[in-house]
Structure formats: structure tokens, C-alpha cells
DOKE-907997 format. One record per residue (C-alpha): x, y, z; residue in three letters; residue number from 1. Coordinates in steps of 0.5 Angstrom, whole numbers, plus 500, padded with zeros to 3 digits. Layout:
<rs>
{r {X; Y; Z}; "ALA"; NUM}
...
</rs>
This chain:
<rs>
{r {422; 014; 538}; "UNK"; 1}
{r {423; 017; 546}; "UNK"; 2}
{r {416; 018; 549}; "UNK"; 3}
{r {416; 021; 555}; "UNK"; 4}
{r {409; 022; 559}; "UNK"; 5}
{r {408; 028; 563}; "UNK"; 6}
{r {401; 025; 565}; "UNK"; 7}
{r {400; 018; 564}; "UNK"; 8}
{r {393; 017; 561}; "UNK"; 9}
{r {392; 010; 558}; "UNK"; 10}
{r {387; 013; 553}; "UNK"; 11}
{r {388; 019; 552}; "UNK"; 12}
{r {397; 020; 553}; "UNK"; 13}
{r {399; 016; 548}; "UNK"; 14}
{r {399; 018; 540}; "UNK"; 15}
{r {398; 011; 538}; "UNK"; 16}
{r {390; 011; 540}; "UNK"; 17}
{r {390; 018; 535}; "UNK"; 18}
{r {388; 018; 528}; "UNK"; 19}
{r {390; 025; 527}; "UNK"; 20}
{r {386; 029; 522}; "UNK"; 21}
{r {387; 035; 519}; "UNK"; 22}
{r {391; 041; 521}; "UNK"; 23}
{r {386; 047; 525}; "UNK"; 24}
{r {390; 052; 528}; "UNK"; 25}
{r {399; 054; 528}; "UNK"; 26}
{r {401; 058; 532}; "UNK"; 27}
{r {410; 061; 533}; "UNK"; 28}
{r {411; 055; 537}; "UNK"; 29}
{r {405; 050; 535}; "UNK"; 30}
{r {401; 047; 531}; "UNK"; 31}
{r {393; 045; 533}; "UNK"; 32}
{r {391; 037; 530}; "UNK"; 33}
{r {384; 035; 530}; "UNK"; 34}
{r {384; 027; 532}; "UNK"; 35}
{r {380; 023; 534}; "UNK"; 36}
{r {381; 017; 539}; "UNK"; 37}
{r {380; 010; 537}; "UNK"; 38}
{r {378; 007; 544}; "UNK"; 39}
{r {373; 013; 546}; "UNK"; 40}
{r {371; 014; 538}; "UNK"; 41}
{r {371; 022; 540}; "UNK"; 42}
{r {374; 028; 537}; "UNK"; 43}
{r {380; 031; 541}; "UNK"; 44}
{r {385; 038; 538}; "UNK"; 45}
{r {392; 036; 540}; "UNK"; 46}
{r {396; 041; 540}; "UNK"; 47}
{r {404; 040; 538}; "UNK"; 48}
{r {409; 044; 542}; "UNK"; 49}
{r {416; 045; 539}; "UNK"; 50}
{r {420; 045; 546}; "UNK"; 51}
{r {427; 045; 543}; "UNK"; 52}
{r {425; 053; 540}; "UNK"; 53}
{r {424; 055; 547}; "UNK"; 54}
{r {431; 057; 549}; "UNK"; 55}
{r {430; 058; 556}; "UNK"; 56}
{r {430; 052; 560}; "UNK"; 57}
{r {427; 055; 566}; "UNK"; 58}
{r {420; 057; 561}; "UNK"; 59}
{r {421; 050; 560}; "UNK"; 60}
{r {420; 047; 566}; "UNK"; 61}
{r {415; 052; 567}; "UNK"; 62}
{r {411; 050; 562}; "UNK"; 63}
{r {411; 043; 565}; "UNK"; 64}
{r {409; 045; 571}; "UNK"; 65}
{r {404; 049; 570}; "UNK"; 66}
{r {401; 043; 566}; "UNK"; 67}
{r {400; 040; 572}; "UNK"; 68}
{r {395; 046; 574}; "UNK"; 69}
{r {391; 045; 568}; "UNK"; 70}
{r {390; 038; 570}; "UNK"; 71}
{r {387; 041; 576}; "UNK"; 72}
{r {381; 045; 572}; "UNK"; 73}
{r {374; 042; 571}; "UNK"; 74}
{r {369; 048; 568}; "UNK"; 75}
{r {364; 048; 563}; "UNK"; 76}
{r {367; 054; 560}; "UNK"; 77}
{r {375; 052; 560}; "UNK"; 78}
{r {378; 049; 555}; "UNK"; 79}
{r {378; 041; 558}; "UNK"; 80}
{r {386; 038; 558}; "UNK"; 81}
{r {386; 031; 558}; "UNK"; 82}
{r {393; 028; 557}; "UNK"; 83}
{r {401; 031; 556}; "UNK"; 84}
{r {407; 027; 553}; "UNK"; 85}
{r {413; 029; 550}; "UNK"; 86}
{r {416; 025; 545}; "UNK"; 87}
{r {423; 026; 543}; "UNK"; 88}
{r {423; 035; 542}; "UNK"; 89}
{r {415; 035; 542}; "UNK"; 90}
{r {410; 036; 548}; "UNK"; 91}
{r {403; 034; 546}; "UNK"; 92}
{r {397; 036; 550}; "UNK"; 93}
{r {391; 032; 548}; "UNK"; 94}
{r {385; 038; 550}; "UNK"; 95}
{r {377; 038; 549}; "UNK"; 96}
{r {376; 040; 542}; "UNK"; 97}
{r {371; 045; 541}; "UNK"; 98}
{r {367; 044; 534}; "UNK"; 99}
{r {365; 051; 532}; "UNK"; 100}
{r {371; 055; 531}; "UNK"; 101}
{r {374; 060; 535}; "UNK"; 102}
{r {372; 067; 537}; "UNK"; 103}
{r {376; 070; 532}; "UNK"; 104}
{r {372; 067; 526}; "UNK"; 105}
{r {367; 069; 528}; "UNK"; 106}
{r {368; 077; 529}; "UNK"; 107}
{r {371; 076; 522}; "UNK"; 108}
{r {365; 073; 519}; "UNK"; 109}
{r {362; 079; 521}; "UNK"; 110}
{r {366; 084; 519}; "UNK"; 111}
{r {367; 081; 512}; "UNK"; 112}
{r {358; 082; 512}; "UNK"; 113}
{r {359; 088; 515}; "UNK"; 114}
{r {355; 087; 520}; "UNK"; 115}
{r {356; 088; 528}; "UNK"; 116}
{r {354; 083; 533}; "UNK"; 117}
{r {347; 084; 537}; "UNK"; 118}
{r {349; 086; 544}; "UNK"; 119}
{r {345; 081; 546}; "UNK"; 120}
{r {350; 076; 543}; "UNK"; 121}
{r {355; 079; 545}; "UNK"; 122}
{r {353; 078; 552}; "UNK"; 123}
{r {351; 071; 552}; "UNK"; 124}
{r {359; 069; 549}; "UNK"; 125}
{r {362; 075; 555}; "UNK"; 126}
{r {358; 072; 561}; "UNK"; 127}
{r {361; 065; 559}; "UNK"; 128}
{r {368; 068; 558}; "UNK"; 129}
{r {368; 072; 565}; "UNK"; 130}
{r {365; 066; 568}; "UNK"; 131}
{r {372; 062; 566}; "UNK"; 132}
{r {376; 068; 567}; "UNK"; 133}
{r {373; 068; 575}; "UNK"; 134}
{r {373; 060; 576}; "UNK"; 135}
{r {381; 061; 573}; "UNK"; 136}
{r {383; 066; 579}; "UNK"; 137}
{r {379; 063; 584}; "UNK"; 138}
{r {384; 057; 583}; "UNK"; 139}
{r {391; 063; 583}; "UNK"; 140}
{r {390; 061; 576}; "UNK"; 141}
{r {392; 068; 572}; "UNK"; 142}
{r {390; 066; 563}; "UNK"; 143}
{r {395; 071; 561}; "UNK"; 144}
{r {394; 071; 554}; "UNK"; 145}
{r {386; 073; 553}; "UNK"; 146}
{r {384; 075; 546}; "UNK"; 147}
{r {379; 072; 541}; "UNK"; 148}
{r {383; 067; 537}; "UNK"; 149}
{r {383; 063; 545}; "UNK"; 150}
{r {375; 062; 545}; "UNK"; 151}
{r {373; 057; 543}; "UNK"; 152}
{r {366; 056; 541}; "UNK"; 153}
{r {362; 049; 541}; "UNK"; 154}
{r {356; 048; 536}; "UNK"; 155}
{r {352; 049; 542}; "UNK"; 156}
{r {353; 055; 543}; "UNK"; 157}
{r {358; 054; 549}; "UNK"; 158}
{r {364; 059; 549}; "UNK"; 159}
{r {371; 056; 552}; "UNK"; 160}
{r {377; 059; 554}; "UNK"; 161}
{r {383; 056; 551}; "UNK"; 162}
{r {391; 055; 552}; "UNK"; 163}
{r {390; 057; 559}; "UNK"; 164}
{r {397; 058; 563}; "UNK"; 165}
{r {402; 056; 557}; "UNK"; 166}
{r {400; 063; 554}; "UNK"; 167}
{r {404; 067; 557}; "UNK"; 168}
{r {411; 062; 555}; "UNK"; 169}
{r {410; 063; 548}; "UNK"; 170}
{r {407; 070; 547}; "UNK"; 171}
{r {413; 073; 552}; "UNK"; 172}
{r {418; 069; 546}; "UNK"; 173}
{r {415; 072; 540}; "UNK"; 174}
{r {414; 079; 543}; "UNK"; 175}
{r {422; 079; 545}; "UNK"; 176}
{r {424; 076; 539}; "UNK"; 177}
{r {418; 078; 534}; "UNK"; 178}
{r {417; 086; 534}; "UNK"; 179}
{r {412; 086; 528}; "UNK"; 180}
{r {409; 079; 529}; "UNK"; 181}
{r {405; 077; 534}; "UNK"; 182}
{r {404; 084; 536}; "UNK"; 183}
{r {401; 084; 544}; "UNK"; 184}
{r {395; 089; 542}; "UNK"; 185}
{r {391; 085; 549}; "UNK"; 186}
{r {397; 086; 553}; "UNK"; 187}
{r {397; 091; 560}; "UNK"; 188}
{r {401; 097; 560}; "UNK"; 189}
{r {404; 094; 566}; "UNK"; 190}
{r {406; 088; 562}; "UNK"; 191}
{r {408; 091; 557}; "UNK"; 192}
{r {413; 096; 560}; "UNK"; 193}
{r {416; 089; 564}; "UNK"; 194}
{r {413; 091; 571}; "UNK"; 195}
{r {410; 087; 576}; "UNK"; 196}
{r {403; 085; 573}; "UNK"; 197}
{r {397; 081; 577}; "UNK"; 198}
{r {390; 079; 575}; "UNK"; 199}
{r {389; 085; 574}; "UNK"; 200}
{r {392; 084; 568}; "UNK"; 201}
{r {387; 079; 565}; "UNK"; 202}
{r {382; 084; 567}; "UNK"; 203}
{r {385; 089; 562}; "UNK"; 204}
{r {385; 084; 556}; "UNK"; 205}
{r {378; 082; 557}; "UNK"; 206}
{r {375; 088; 557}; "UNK"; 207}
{r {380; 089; 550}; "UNK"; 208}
{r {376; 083; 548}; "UNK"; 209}
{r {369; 086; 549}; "UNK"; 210}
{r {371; 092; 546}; "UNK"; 211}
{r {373; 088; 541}; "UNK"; 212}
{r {366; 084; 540}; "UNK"; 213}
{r {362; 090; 540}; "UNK"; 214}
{r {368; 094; 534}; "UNK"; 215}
{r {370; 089; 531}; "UNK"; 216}
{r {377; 090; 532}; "UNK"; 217}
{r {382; 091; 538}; "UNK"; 218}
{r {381; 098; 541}; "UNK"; 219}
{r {389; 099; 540}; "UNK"; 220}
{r {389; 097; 532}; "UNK"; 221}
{r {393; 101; 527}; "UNK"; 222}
{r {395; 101; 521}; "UNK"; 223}
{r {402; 100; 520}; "UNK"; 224}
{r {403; 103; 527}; "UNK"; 225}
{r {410; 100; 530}; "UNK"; 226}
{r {411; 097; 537}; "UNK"; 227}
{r {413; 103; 540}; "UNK"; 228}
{r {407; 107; 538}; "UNK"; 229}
{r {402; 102; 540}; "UNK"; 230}
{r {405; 102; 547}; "UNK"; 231}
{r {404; 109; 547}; "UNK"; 232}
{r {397; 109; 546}; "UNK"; 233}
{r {396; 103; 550}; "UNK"; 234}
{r {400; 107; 556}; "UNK"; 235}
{r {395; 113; 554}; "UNK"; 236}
{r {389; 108; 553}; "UNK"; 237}
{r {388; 111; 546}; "UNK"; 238}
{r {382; 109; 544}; "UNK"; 239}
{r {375; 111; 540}; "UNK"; 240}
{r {369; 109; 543}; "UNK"; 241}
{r {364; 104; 541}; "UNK"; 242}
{r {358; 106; 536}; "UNK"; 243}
{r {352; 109; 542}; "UNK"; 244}
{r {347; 109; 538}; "UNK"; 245}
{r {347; 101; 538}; "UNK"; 246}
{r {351; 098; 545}; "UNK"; 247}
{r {349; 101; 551}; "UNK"; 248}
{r {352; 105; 556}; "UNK"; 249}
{r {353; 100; 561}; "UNK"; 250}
{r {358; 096; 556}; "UNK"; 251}
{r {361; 103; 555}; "UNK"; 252}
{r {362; 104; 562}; "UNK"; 253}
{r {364; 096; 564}; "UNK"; 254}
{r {369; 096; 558}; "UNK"; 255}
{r {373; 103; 560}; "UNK"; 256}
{r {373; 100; 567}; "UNK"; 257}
{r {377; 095; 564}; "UNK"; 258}
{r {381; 098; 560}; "UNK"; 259}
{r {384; 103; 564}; "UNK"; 260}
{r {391; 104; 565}; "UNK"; 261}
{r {392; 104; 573}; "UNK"; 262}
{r {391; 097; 575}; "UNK"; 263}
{r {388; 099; 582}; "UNK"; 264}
{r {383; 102; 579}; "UNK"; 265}
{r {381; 096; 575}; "UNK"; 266}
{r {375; 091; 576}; "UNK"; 267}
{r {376; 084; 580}; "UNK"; 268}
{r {373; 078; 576}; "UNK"; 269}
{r {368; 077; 580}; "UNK"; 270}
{r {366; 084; 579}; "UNK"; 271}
{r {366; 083; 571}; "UNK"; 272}
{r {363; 077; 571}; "UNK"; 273}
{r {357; 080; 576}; "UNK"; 274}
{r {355; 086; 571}; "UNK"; 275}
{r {355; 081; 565}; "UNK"; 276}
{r {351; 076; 568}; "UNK"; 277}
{r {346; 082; 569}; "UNK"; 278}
{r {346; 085; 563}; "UNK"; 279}
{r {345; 077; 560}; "UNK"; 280}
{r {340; 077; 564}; "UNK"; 281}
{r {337; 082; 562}; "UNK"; 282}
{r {337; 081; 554}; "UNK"; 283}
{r {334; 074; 555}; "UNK"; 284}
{r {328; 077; 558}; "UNK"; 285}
{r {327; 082; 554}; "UNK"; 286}
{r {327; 076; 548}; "UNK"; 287}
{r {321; 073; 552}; "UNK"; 288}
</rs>
């Protein structure tokens, strides 16, 4: 077994010190393992990627590099990385498990109930959210794969973003090689057309999470609709509003300021994040 370390971890950088749980997430390209590791007896997720399938062998080398980035990341709110090796085809990256499930769980519980979340929960995951997306761009790091299946939810209540950075390796194959699967409802209309695209473009996908918070499905979501019909509503930001009498106007306002088809008229992170730590604020005073 040929094992080579991107990131030599004594601890953590070694599949010998996981005893490997159970499957908790696949992806196109990956699978997520709950492990716990014997010398520090803690709960990681270790997520295996099949680099053999990627064909291109730039996007390979990328992925490599762009782990290197994600060493450098130390938020509350960011998905925390500890290790990476290959072992023969496979990459394995060792991250923080976060033990409450994913966003996309969540939405779906409530959706199932026939309930929609409080605005005040959904500002106390957004501001979280935000705060990660900020901290990210601050260090020139764009996401570029922001939905609910890549928050993280701890039992504390903590919100996480997760597969920061390799998002944008794996989505752009399956979106290339797969028309219906993995169908980029979170994507700009500037990437989706194969323009340039800048941070701005993560600013678009969080403002398709938050609607997507409040309405329970993506703003773009179609029954039996093919890819080029969906990028046509995305070009025309075609969308119906989310239900008034129950969320505010200022959600209104931040998610079309998000949502909005020139880039440049677009909000920055700091700005998002400054509008939901407000509106956090303001909700946990009203609980008081």
C-alpha cells in the first residue's frame, strides 16, 4: 500500500490511527466516514476522494494545492482540516466532524413537518454562515460550492461551512459530465455561461441559501425542468417571493441583493454579514 502524505500529521495523517465507523455522506467523486482516532479518542469525518476519476491532471494538482490553503484556516465557523494523504488512488482528508448533520437535513425535516423555520433560526445559522463566507474572502479564499448539503450543524448549535475550496473541482466535472445529476441550482449566471466569476459569485449562492432557508426549496427549483431551462430562469432571476406575512422585508431585500444577475450590483461578504449580524441582533433581543 503506497502512501503518500500531502501534509504529514503524526496524529491525524495516518489511516492506521482511524478506526473507521460508519459511511455519513457520498458524493460523485467521494465518500464521508465517521472515524474516530485512537491516540486523541475524538470523532473526525474522513472524507475519501477518488483522484483516478478526475481526468484532468491540472484540476489534480490543483486540488493538492488548494489543500495547502485550507491548512491555513482557523475559524469557529469553517469546517476545521487536519490532515491529508494519498494512499494509492485515493486522497483522504482527515476534517472536524460536525455531530448534528448537515443544513440540508435540517430543511428537510421541516419540510416534511410542514413547518418553516422561525426567522429567528434562520438568522442565527446565517450569521454564522456569513461570518465563515467573510473570513474565507478576507484570506482571497472563494467557496465556490455554497448550498446546504456543505453546512455543517454541531449539537451546540454551531453552523460550519465545509468542503471549502475542492468544491469547485468536483462540482464543474459533474456539471460537464452529468446534465441532470448534480444540477447547479447554486450556481451564478456568470459561471454558469463559463464567464469570468469573482467573489461575487459565492454572494449569489448565499443568497440562494438563504432564500432557500426561508422557502424550503432553491429559488430556481423545477419539476422536470432540463439544464437549459434552469439556466434561463437563472439569467432572468426567476424566482417567487418568499411568504411576507411571515419573514421580513429586510430578508426580502438582502436575499434580491444577493440574487441578482449583474455581478456588480451584487453585495461583498462584509456587507452581507453586517445586515445579518443585525438582524440576529435584533431577534435575540426581541427573545429577551
Amino acid at each position: 500500500m503506497a502512501t503518500s502524505e500531502t501534509d504529514p500529521n503524526p496524529i491525524y495523517g495516518n489511516l492506521e490511527n482511524l478506526d473507521i465507523e460508519k459511511k455519513i455522506g457520498k458524493g460523485q467523486f467521494s465518500e464521508v466516514y465517521r472515524a474516530k482516532n485512537k491516540v486523541t479518542n475524538e470523532h473526525v469525518a474522513l472524507k475519501k476522494i477518488q483522484l483516478h476519476v478526475m481526468k484532468d491532471k491540472k484540476a489534480r494538482e490543483d486540488c493538492l494545492k488548494e489543500i495547502d490553503l485550507l491548512r491555513q484556516l482557523d475559524h469557529e465557523n469553517v469546517i476545521k482540516y487536519y490532515s491529508s494523504f494519498i494512499i494509492e488512488k485515493d486522497l483522504y482528508i482527515v476534517l472536524e466532524l460536525a455531530d448534528a448533520g448537515d443544513l440540508s437535513r435540517l430543511l428537510r425535516q421541516f419540510k416534511k413537518n410542514h413547518r418553516l423555520l422561525p426567522e429567528r433560526t434562520i438568522w442565527k445559522y446565517f450569521v454564522q454562515i456569513c461570518r465563515a463566507l467573510a473570513y474565507m474572502h478576507s484570506r482571497r479564499i472563494m467557496h465556490r460550492d455554497i448550498k446546504p448539503a456543505n453546512v455543517f450543524i454541531t449539537k451546540q448549535g454551531i453552523a460550519k461551512l465545509g468542503d471549502l475550496g475542492l468544491g469547485r473541482f468536483f462540482s464543474s466535472q459533474t456539471y460537464n459530465a452529468h446534465s441532470v445529476v448534480g444540477t447547479p441550482y447554486y450556481m451564478s449566471p456568470e459561471r454558469m455561461n463559463g464567464d469570468g466569476y469573482n467573489f461575487k459569485s459565492d454572494i449569489w449562492s448565499i443568497g440562494c441559501l438563504l432564500y432557500e432557508m426561508a422557502a424550503l426549496q432553491s429559488p430556481f427549483f423545477g419539476e422536470k425542468m432540463n439544464l437549459f431551462a434552469l439556466i434561463k430562469k437563472i439569467e432572468r432571476c426567476e424566482y417567487p417571493p418568499i411568504p411576507s406575512d411571515i419573514y421580513s422585508q429586510q430578508m426580502r431585500l438582502l436575499i434580491s441583493n444577493c440574487i441578482c444577475n449583474d455581478a456588480s450590483k451584487r453585495m461583498d461578504a462584509d456587507q452581507v454579514v453586517m445586515i445579518a449580524e443585525k438582524m440576529n441582533s435584533h431577534f435575540l433581543n426581541k427573545q429577551k
